[in-house]
C-alpha positions as CSV (number, residue, x, y, z in Angstrom):
1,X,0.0,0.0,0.0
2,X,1.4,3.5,-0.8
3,X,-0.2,7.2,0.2
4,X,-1.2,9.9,-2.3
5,X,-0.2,13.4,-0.6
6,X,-2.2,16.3,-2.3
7,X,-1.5,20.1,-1.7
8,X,-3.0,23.3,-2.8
9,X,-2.9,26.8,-2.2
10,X,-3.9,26.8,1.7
11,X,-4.5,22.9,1.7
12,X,-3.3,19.6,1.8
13,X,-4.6,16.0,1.8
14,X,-3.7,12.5,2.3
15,X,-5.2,9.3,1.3
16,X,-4.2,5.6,1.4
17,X,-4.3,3.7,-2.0
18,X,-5.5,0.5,-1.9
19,X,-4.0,-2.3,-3.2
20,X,-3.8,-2.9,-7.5
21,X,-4.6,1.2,-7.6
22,X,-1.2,2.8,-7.0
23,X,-0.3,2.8,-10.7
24,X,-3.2,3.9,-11.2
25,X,-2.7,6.8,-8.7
26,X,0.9,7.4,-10.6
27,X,-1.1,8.2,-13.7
28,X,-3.5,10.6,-12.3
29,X,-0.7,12.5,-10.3
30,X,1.3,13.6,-13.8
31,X,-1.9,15.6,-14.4
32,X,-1.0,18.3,-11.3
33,X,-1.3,21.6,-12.5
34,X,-3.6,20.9,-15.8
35,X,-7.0,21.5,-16.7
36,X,-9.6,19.0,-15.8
37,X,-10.9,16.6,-13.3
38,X,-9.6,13.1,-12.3
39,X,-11.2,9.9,-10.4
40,X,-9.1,8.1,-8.2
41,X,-10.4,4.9,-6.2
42,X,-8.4,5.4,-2.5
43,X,-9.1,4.6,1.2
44,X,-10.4,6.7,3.5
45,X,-7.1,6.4,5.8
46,X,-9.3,6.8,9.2
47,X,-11.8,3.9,8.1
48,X,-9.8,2.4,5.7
49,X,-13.1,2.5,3.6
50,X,-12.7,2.3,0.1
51,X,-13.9,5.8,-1.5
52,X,-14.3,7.7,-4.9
53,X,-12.1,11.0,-4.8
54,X,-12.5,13.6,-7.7
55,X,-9.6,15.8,-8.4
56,X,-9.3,19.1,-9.5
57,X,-5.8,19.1,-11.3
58,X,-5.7,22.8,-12.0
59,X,-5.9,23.3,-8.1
60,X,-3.6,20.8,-7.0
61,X,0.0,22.5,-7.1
62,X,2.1,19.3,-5.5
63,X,1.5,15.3,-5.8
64,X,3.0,13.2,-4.0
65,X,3.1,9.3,-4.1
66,X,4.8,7.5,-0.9
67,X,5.0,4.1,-1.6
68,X,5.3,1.2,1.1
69,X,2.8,3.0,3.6
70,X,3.5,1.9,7.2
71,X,1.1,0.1,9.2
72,X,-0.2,3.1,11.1
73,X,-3.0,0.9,13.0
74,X,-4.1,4.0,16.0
75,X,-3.0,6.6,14.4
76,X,-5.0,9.2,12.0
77,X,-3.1,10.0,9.4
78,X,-5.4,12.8,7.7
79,X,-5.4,14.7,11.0
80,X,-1.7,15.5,10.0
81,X,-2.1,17.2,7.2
82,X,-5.9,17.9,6.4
């Protein structure tokens, strides 16, 4: 499992990708700083719920992909940068 890191102007997000979607996730992330939208299938990393996030490339200025996410079982991980 990896983490997708998103930041904007004033913001930042983090989600967990689920497993088979990190290349996926790769893909999406060259799109950072273009027009137009993108769907990413990733885990709600407080739930670890599988979830439907739409992106708005033109407002994300920095993606990051960490791969090899730590088991983090107690810990929020959104709470850190949301």
């Amino acid at each position: 499992m990896a983490d997708l890191l998103l930041f904007g102007s004033g913001w930042t997000q983090r989600w967990t990708i689920g497993p088979g979607q990190e290349e996926a996730v790769r893909a999406e992330v060259l799109r950072t700083g273009r027009d137009g939208t993108g769907v990413l299938s990733v885990n709600d990393p407080n739930t670890d719920a599988e979830v439907t996030l739409a992106v708005n490339w033109s407002l994300v200025a920095v993606a990051v992909v960490l791969p090899d996410h730590p088991d983090q079982a107690g810990h929020t991980l959104a709470g850190s940068y949301a």
